[in-house]
PARONU-745519 format. One record per residue (C-alpha): residue number from 1; chain; x negated, y, z. Coordinates in Angstrom, 2 decimals, decimal comma. Layout:
BEGIN
NUM; A; X; Y; Z $
...
//
This chain:
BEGIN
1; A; -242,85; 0,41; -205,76 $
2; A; -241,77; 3,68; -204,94 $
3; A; -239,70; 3,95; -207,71 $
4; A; -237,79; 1,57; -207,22 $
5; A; -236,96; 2,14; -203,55 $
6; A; -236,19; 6,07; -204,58 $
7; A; -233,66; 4,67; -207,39 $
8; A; -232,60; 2,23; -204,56 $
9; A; -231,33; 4,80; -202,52 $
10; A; -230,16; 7,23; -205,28 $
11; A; -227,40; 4,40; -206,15 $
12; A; -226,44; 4,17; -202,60 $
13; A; -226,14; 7,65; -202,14 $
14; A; -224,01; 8,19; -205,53 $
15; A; -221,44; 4,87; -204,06 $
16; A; -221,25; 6,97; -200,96 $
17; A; -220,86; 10,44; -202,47 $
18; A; -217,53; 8,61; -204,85 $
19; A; -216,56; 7,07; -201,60 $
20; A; -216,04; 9,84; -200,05 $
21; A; -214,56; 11,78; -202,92 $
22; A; -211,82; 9,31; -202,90 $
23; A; -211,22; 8,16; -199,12 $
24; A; -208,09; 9,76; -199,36 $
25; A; -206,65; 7,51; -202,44 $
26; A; -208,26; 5,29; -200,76 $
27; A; -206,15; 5,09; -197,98 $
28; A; -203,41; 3,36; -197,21 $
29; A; -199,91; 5,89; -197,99 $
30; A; -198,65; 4,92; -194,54 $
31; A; -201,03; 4,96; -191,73 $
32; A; -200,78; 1,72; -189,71 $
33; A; -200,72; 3,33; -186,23 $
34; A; -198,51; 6,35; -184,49 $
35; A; -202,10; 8,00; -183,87 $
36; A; -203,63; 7,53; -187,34 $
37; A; -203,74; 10,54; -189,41 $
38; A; -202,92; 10,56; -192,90 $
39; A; -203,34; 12,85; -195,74 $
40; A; -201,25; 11,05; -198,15 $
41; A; -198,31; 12,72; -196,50 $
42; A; -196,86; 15,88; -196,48 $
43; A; -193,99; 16,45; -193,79 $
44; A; -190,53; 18,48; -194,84 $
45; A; -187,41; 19,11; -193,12 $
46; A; -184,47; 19,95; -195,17 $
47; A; -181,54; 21,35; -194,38 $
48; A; -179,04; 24,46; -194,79 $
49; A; -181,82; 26,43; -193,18 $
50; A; -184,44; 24,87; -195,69 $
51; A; -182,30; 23,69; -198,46 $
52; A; -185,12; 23,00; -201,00 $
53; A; -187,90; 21,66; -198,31 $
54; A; -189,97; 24,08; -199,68 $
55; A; -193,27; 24,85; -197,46 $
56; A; -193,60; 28,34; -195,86 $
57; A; -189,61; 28,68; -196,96 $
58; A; -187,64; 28,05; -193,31 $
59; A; -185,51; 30,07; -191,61 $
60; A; -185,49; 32,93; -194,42 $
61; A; -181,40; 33,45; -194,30 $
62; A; -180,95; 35,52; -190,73 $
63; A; -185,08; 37,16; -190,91 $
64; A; -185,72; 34,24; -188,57 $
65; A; -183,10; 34,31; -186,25 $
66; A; -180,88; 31,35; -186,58 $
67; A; -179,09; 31,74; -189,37 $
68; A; -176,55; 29,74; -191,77 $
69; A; -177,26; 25,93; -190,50 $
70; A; -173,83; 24,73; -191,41 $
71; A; -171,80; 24,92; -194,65 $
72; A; -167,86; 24,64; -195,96 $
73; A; -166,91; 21,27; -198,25 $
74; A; -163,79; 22,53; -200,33 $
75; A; -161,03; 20,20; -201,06 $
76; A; -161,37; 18,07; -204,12 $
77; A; -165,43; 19,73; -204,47 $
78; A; -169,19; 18,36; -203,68 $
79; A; -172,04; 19,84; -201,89 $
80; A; -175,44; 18,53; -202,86 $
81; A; -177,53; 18,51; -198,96 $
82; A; -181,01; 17,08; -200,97 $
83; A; -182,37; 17,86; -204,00 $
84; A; -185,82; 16,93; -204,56 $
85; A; -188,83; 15,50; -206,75 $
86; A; -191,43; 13,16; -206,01 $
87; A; -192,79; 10,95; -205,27 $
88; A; -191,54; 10,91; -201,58 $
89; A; -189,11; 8,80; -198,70 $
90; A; -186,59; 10,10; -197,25 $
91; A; -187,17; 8,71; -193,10 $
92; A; -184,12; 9,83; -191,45 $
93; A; -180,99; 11,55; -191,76 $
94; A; -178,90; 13,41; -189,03 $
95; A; -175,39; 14,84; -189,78 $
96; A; -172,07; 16,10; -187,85 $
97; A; -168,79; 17,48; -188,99 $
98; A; -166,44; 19,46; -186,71 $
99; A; -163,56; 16,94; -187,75 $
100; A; -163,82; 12,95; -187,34 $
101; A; -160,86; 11,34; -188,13 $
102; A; -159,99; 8,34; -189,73 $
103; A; -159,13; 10,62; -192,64 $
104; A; -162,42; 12,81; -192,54 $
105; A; -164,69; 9,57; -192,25 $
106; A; -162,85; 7,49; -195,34 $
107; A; -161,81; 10,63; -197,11 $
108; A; -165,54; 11,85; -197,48 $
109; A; -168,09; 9,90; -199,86 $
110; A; -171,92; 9,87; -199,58 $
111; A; -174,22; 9,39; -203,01 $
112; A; -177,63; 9,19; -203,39 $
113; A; -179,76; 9,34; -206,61 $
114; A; -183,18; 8,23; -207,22 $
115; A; -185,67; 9,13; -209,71 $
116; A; -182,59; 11,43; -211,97 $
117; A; -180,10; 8,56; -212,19 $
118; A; -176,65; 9,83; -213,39 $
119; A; -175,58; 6,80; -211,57 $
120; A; -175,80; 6,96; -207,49 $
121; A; -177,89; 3,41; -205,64 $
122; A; -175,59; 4,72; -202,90 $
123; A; -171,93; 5,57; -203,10 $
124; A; -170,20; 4,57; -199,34 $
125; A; -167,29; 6,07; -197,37 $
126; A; -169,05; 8,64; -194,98 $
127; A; -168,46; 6,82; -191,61 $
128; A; -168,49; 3,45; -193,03 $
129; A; -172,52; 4,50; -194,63 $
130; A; -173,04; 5,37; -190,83 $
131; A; -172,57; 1,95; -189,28 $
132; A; -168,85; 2,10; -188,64 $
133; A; -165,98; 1,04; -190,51 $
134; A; -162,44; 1,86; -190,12 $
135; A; -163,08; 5,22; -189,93 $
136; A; -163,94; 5,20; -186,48 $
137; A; -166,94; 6,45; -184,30 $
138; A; -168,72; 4,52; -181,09 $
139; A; -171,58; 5,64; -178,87 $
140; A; -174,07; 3,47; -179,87 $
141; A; -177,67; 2,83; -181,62 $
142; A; -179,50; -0,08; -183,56 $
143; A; -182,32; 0,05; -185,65 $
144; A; -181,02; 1,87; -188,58 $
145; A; -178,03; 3,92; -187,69 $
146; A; -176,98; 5,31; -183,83 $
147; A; -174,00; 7,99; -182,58 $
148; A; -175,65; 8,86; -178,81 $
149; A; -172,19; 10,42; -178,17 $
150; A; -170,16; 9,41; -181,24 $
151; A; -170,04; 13,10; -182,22 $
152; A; -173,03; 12,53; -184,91 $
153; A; -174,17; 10,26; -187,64 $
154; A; -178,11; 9,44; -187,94 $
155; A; -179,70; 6,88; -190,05 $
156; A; -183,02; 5,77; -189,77 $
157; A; -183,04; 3,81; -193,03 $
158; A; -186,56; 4,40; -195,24 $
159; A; -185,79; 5,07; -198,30 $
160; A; -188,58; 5,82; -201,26 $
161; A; -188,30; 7,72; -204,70 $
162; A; -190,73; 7,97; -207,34 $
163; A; -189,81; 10,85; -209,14 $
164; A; -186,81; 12,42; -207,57 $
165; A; -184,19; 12,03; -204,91 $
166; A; -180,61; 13,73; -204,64 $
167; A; -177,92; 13,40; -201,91 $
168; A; -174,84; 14,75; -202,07 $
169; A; -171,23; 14,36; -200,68 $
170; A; -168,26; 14,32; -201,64 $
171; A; -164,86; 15,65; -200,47 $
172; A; -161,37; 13,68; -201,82 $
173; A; -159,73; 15,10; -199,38 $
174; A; -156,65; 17,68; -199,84 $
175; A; -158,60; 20,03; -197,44 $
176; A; -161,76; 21,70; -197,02 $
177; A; -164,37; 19,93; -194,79 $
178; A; -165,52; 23,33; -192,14 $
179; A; -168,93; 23,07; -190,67 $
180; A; -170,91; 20,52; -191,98 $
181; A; -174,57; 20,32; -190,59 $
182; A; -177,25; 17,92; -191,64 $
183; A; -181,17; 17,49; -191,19 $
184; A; -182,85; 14,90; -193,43 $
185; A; -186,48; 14,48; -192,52 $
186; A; -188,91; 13,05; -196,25 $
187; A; -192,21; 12,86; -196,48 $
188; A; -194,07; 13,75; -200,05 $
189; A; -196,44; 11,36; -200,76 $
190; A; -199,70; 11,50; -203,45 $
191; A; -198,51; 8,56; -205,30 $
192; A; -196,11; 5,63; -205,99 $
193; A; -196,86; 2,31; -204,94 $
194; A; -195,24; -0,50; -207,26 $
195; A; -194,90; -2,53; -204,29 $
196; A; -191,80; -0,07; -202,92 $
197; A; -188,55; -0,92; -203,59 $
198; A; -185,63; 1,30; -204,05 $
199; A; -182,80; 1,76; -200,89 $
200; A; -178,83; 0,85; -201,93 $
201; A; -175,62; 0,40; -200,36 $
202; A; -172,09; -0,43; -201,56 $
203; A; -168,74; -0,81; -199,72 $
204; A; -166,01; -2,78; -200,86 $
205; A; -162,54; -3,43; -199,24 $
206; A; -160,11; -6,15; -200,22 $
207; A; -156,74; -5,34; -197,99 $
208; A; -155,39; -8,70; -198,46 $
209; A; -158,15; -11,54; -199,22 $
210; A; -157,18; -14,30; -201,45 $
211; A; -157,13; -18,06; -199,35 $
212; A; -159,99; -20,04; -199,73 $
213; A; -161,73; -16,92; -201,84 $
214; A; -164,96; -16,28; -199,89 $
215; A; -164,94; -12,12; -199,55 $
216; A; -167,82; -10,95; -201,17 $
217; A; -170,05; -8,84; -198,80 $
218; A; -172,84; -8,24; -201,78 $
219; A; -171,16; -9,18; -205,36 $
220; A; -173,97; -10,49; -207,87 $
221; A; -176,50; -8,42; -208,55 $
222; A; -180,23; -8,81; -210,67 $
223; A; -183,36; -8,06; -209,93 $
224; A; -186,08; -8,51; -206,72 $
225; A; -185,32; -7,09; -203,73 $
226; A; -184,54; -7,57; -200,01 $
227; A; -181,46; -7,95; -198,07 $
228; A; -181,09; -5,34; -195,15 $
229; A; -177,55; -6,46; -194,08 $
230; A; -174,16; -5,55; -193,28 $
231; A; -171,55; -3,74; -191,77 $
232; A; -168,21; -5,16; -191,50 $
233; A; -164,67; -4,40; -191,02 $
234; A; -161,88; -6,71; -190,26 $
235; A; -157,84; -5,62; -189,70 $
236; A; -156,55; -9,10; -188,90 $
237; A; -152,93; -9,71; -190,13 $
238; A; -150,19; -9,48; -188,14 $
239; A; -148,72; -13,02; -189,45 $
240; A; -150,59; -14,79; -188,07 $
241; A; -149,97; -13,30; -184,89 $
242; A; -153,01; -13,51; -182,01 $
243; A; -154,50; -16,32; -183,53 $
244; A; -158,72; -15,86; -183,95 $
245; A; -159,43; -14,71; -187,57 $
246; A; -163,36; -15,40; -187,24 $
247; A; -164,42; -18,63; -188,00 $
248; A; -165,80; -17,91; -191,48 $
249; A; -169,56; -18,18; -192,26 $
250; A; -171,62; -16,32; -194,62 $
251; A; -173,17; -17,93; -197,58 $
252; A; -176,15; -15,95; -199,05 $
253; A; -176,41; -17,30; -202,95 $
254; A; -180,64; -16,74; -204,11 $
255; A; -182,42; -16,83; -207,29 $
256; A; -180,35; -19,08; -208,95 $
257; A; -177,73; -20,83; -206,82 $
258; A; -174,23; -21,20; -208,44 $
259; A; -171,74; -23,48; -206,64 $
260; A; -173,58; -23,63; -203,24 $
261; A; -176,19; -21,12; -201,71 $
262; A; -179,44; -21,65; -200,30 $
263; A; -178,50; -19,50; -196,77 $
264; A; -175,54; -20,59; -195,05 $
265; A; -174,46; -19,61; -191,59 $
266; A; -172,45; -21,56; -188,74 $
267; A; -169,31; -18,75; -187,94 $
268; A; -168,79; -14,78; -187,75 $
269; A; -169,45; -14,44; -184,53 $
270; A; -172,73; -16,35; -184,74 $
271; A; -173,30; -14,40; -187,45 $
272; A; -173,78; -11,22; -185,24 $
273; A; -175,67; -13,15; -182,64 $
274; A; -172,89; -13,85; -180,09 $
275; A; -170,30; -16,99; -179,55 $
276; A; -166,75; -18,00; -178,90 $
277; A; -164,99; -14,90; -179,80 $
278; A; -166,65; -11,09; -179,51 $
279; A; -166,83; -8,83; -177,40 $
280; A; -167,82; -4,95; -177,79 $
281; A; -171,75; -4,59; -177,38 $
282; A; -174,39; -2,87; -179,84 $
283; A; -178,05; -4,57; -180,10 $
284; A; -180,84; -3,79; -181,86 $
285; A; -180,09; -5,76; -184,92 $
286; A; -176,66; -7,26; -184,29 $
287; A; -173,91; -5,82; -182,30 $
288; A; -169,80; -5,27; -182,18 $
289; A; -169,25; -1,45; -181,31 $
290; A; -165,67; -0,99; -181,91 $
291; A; -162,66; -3,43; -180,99 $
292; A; -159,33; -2,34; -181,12 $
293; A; -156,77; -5,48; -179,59 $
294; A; -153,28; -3,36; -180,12 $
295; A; -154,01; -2,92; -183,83 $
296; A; -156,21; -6,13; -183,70 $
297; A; -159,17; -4,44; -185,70 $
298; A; -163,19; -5,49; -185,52 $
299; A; -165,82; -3,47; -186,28 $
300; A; -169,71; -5,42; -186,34 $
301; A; -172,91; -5,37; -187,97 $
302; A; -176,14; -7,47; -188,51 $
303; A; -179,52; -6,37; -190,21 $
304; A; -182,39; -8,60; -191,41 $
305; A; -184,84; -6,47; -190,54 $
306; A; -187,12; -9,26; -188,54 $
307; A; -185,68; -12,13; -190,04 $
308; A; -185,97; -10,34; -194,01 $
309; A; -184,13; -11,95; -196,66 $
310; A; -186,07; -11,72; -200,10 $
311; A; -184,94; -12,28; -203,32 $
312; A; -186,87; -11,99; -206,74 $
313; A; -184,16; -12,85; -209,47 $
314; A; -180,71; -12,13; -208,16 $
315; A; -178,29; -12,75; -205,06 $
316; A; -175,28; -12,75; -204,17 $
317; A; -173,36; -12,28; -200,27 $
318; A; -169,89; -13,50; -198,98 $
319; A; -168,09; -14,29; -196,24 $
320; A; -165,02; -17,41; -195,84 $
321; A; -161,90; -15,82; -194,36 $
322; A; -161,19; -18,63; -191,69 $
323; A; -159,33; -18,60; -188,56 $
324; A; -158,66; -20,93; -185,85 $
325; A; -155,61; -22,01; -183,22 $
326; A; -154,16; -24,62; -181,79 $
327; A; -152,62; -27,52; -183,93 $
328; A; -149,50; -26,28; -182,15 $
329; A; -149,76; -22,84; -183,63 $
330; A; -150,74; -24,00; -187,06 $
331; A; -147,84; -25,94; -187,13 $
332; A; -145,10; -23,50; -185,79 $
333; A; -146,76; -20,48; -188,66 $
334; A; -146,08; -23,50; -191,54 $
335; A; -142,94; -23,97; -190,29 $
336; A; -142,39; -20,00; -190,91 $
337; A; -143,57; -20,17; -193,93 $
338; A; -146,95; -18,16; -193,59 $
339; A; -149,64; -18,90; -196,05 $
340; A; -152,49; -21,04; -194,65 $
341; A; -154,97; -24,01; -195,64 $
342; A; -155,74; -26,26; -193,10 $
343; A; -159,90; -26,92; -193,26 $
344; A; -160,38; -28,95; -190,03 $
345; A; -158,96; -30,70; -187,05 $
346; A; -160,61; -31,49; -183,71 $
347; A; -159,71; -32,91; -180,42 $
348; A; -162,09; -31,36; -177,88 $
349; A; -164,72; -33,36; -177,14 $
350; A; -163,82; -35,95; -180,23 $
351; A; -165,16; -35,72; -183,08 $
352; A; -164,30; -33,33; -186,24 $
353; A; -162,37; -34,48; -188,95 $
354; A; -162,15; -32,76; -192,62 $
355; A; -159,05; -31,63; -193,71 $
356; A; -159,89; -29,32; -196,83 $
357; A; -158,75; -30,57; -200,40 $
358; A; -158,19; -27,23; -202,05 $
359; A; -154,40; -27,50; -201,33 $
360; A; -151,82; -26,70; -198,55 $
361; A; -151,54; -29,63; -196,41 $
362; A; -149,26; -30,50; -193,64 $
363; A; -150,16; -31,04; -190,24 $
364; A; -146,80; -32,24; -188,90 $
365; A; -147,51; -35,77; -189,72 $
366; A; -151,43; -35,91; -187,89 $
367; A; -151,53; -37,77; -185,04 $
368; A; -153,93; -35,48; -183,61 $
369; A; -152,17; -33,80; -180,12 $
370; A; -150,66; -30,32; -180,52 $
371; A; -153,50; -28,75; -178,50 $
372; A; -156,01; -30,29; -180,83 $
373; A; -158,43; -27,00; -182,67 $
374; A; -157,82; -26,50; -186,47 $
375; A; -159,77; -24,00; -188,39 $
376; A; -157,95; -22,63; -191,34 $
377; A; -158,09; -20,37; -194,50 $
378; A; -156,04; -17,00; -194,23 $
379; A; -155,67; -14,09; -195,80 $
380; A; -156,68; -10,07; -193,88 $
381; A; -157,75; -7,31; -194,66 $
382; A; -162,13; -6,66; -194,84 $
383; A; -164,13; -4,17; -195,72 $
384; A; -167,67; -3,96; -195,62 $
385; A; -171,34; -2,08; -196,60 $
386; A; -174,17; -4,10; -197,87 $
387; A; -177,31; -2,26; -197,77 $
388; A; -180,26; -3,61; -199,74 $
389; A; -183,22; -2,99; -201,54 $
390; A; -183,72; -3,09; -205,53 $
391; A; -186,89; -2,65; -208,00 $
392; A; -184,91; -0,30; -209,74 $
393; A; -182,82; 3,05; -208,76 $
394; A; -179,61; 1,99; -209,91 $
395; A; -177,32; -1,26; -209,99 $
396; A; -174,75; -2,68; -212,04 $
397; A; -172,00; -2,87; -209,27 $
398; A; -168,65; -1,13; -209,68 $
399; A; -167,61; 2,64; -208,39 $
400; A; -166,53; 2,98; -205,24 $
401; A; -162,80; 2,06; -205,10 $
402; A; -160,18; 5,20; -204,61 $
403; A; -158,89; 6,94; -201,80 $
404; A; -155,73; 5,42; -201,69 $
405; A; -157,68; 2,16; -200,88 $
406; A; -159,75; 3,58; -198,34 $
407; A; -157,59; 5,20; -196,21 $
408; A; -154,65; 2,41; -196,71 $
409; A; -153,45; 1,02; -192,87 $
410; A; -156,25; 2,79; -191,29 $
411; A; -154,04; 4,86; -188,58 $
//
């Protein structure tokens, strides 16, 4: 009887002894509470003062005094800011340049690599990457990007690698870029998990959209990933003089859908959490930060961060380019010959009738009253920056689009 209780508690003591030897694969790679302690992780900050993240290696350049923590872009050249294997995530990244112009912030590109790609998951116009488009800057903060005094760029986007990561950007401008500082905060983890997905953004910008052509926010892409969301920018055109350009919803196409999409939204600005027109505010997931009336240019954003949007063959994200006036209006930019589709007519508080039939039609001849609502296709200018995530480190979307697009109308 002995026997068997001494073997008894030899096995117990071996399943404890192999426990122990591997608590820490064991554990979870992220801890699930600020206080928990994890040694899956290894902390680095890189940066001009640290540019390989190397440990023991900060703050060598000056014999630790401060020494270089800025660098020069040339014109027409790249500077690579990260460099590094894995696996690892990159948690946050904090920049500034001396200059911020509407030139600077279009005329600069960000790439990122993962895992040795020769083709970058990221490739955005510098501001536009940072949560604003037009080239502009805003104080403001969400959940993934803020500007406390719109002098700085910070993202708090997570963003895994397997084997390696690379960042660099990338000057098109005809001068140099002077004093450039960043600080990108990664973690170096023990192991990959299959479950993480890879981080990706494109930006796209059609300066005159095509009537009753839904803009494409997120063209087609394969694979299973998540949706993060959007920044947009809108320059509404002048023809149509100070009519409201924002009536359009978003149609989110998943895992299949062709003609019509499984996610479809009621307007833009309910898009981004607001209603009848918007105003300049910035939320935690949804916000406006930039309005400019004169030059009649929008600048918003939404992110699915607690309202996720999965997707595990292939999706696909636009936006209609509808606008809205009074029947009057409509009427007077026909009779001036400005392109426009009538979709739908209403008399406040009748009811809505459909106009839409794919062609122009004439409103002269409804016997609706002149200050009767019509919503209508027509054609501006949009830009935006999908970010998403992917199970793979590249994507099949098309190169970022020139300067000469980017910078076109901007001042």
């Amino acid at each position: 009887m002995k026997n068997v209780q001494y073997f008894f508690w030899f096995v117990i003591l071996i399943v404890i002894s192999a426990a122990c030897n591997n608590n820490s694969r064991n554990q979870p790679i992220f801890p699930g509470h600020i206080f928990e302690y994890s040694e899956n992780l290894e902390s680095r900050w890189i940066s001009f003062e640290n540019i390989t993240g190397e440990k023991g290696q900060g703050g060598m350049a000056n014999h630790g005094a401060k020494g270089q923590a800025w660098d020069v872009i040339p014109a027409g050249e790249a500077i690579t800011l990260v460099d590094i294997e894995g696996p690892g995530i990159i948690n946050r990244i904090w920049m500034t340049i001396r200059h911020r112009t509407e030139y600077d912030l279009r005329g600069l590109i960000i790439n990122m690599y993962w895992d040795n790609e020769e083709k970058p998951a990221v490739s955005v116009p510098f501001g536009d990457f940072f949560g604003i488009g037009h080239g502009k800057t805003a104080v403001f903060e969400n959940a993934l990007f803020s500007s406390p005094e719109a002098q700085s760029f910070n993202s708090l986007v997570q963003m895994p690698f397997k084997t390696a990561a690379k960042i660099e950007v990338v000057n098109e401008m005809e001068r140099p870029v002077s004093d450039i500082f960043f600080d990108v905060s990664a973690q170096f983890m023990d192991r990959w998990d299959d479950s993480f997905l890879y981080f990706h953004a494109y930006w796209h910008r059609d300066t005159l959209t095509t009537l009753a052509e839904d803009f494409e926010i997120l063209p087609y892409i394969q694979g299973k990933g998540k949706y993060l969301g959007t920044n947009i920018s809108v320059i509404a055109n002048p023809k149509y003089g100070e009519t409201w350009w924002g009536e359009g919803e978003v149609k989110i196409y998943l895992d299949g859908d062709k003609e019509w999409p499984t996610l479809v939204g009621t307007g833009t600005e309910d898009y981004i959490g607001t209603g009848w027109g918007q105003g300049v505010f910035a939320h935690r997931y949804q916000g406006n930060p930039v309005i400019d009336r004169e030059k009649r240019k929008w600048a918003f954003y939404r992110y699915h961060i607690i309202d996720p949007i999965f997707f595990s063959d292939d999706i696909r994200v636009t936006i209609q380019q509808i606008g809205g006036s009074s029947k009057r209006d409509v009427i007077d930019m026909q009779n001036n010959g400005i392109h426009l589709i009538p979709v739908s007519i209403r008399d406040e508080p009748g009811p809505l009738k459909f106009l839409y039939k794919k062609d122009d039609l004439d409103l002269r001849d409804s016997d609706y009253p002149m200050a009767s609502w019509v919503n209508f296709y027509r054609s501006d200018d949009w830009a935006a920056v999908a970010y998403f995530y992917l199970d793979k480190p590249s994507n099949n979307l098309q190169a970022i689009q020139n300067k000469e697009m980017r910078l076109w109308n901007l001042q």
